[in-house]
N, C-alpha and C positions, 0 to 999 in steps of 0.2 A: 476848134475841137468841141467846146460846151459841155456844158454842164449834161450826166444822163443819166438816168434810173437803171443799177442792172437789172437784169433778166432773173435771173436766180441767186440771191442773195445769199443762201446759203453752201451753196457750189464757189462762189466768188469767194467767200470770207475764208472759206475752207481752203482755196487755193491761194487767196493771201496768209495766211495762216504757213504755210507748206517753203513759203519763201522766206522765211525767220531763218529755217538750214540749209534750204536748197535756191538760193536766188536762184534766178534766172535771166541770160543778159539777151538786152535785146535786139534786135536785129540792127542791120546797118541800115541809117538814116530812119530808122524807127520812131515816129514821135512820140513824147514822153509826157506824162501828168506828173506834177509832185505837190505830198502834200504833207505838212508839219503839222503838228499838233501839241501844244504846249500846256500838257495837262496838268493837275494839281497832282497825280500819282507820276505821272510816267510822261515823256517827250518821246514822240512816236514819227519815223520818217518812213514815207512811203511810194513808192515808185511804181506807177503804171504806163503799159506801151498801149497801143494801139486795139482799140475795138476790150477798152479797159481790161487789160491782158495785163495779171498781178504779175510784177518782175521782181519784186525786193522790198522787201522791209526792214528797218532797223531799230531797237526800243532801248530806251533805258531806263528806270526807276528815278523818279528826283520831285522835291517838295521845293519847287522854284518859282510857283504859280498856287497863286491862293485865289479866292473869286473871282479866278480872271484877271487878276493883276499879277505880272511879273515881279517877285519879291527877291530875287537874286539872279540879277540880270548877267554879272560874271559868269556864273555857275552855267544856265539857261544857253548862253552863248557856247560854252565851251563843247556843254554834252552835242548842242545842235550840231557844231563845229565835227564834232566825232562822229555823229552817226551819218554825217553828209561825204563825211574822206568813208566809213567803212563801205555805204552804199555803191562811191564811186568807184572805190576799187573791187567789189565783187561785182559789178556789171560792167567797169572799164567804160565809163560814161563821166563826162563832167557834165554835174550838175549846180544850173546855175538862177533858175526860179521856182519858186514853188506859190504852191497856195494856203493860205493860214481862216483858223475860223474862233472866232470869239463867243463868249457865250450873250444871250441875249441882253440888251442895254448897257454894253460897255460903254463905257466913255470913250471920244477920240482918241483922248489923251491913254488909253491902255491900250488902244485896238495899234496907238501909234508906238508901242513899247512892243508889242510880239512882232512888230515888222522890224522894228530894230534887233533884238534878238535873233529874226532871218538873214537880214542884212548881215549884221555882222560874223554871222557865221558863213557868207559866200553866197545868199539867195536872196535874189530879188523879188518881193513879194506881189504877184499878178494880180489875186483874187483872193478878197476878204468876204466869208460869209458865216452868215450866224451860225452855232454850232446844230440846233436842232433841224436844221434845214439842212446842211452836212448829210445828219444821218439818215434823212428821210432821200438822199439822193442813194442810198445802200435800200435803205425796207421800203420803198415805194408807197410809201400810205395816204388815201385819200382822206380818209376822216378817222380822229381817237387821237390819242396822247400818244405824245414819247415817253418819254422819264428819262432822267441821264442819272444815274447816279452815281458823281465823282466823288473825289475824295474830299473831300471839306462840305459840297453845296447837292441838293438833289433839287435838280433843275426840271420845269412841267414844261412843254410845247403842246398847244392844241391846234390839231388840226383839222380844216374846212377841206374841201374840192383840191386838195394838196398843196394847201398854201397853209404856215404858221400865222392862227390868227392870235394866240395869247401866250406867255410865256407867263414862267410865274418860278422862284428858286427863294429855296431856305436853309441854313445851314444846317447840318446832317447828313453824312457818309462816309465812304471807305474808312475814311480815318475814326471816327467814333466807333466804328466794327471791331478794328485792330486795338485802340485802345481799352474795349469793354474784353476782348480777346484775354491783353495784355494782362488786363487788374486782376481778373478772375484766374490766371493759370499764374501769376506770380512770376511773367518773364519778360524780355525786352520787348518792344514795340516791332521794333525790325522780325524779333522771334514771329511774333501775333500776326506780325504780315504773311510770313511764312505759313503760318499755321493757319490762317485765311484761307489762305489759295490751294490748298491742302483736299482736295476733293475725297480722300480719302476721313476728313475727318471732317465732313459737312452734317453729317447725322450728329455728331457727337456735337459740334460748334451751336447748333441752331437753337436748342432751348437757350444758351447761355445769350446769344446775340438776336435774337427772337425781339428783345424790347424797344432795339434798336429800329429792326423793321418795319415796328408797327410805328414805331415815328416817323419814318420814311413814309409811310402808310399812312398818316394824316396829313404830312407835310403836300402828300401827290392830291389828300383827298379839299384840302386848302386850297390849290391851285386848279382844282377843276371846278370846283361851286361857279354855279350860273351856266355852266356848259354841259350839253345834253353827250356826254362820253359815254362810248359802252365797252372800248377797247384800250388796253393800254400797251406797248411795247416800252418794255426796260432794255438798256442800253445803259455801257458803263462796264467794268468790272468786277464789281459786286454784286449786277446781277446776275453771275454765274454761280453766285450761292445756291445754295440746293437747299429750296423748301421757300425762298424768298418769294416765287406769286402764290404761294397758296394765303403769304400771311397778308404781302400788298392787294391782294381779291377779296378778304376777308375786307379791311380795314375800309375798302372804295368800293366795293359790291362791283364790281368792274368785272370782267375778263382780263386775266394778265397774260402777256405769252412773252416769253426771251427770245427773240431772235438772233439766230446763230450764232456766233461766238461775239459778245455785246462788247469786250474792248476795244473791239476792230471796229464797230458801225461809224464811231463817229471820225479817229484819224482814214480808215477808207473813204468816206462820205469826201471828206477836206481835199482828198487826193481826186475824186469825180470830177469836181468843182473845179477844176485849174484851169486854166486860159491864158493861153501863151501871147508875150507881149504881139507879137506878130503875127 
């Protein structure tokens, strides 16, 4: 099947996106991609048919993954476990491998903890690849930065002729947003998450969380020094913050641009990637 750039990445995300309420099950003997993603915000399962044709998604919220290490592998196990029976039964398919992606310079020893995690939730793990490669198999980019920005770490990938030549991550995101959220409006974390994602209150959010960015915004401009970048694509769910490239373009003289809906590039990207044992 292989690894393949789609076509229009923002038609694709959008019709992954569309499969959150409306799966769609696939044809008979339809071959199938999958792919896991075991982030520090959210564990994301994904399911595509043929001629990367989105079928099904399934997500859930959990802090079970910190830098790319599995820190509650119970937990990790059970959600995977759930969102692998929900998949199954809204497209009446068993699913039985998928593809997983770590972020750059993991150790064996953690890349061999998220296969376990698949494993033990019913998937056998085909195809391990880095995560900023992942999402460059969604935005097709030949040359300029990714930026991932998860929930604990804001990770740099630089890219050549479309190959990841430097990667670079620092601790700073999602979760520093919701807690600067949290302190300042005087309410639970879980609230500040909410009130994050809150698109209706991104104007009001941004001076307060504004300081945050621009640390983001050194962190990216840290990780680009020595590399002639002029473009950067954010990726992540935090970059759907509203005002976020005007302050990361400010900070790296850069061009920023958010491609399509950024929590999808990289668990889509994971699901591109898959390569059935056979």
């Amino acid at each position: 099947m292989g690894s393949e750039i789609v076509k229009d990445p923002g038609r694709f995300l959008a019709e992954l996106e569309e499969t959150l309420t409306d799966p769609v099950k696939p044809e008979k003997n339809e071959r199938l991609k999958v792919g896991l993603d075991l982030g520090t915000a959210s564990i994301v399962l994904i399911v595509l048919g043929e001629e990367n044709r989105p079928l099904g998604i399934a997500r859930e919220f959990a802090d079970v993954v910190k830098d790319g290490l599995v820190v509650d592998f119970s937990r990790a196990r059970s959600i995977t476990t759930k969102l692998k029976r929900l998949l199954e039964e809204a497209l009446d398919v068993e699913l039985s491998e998928t593809a997983i992606a770590v972020p750059p310079g993991t150790s064996e020893r953690d890349v061999a903890t998220h296969g376990y995690v698949a494993s033990g939730a019913g998937l056998e793990v085909t195809t391990v690849m880095d995560e900023p490669s992942a999402a460059n198999l969604v935005l097709g980019l030949r040359n300029g930065a990714i930026v991932d920005i998860g929930g604990g770490t804001t990770g740099v990938a630089v890219l050549q002729d479309g190959e990841v030549i430097h990667t670079f991550d620092e601790p700073t995101g999602g979760t520093h947003v919701s807690l600067v959220l949290a302190g300042h409006n005087g309410i639970s974390f879980d609230e500040a998450e909410k009130l994050k994602q809150d698109p209706a209150r991104g104007k009001e959010n941004l001076p307060i969380i504004a300081p945050v960015f621009q640390k983001i915004g050194t962190i990216i401009k840290k990780g680009l020094a020595g590399f002639a970048v002029e473009e950067i694509h954010l990726v992540g769910g935090t970059a759907a913050t509203i005002g976020i490239e005007r302050i990361i373009s400010l900070e790296t003289k850069c061009k920023v641009t958010v491609s399509g809906i950024p929590i999808l590039v990289t668990p889509a990207g994971i699901a591109l990637s898959f390569e059935p044992t056979i």
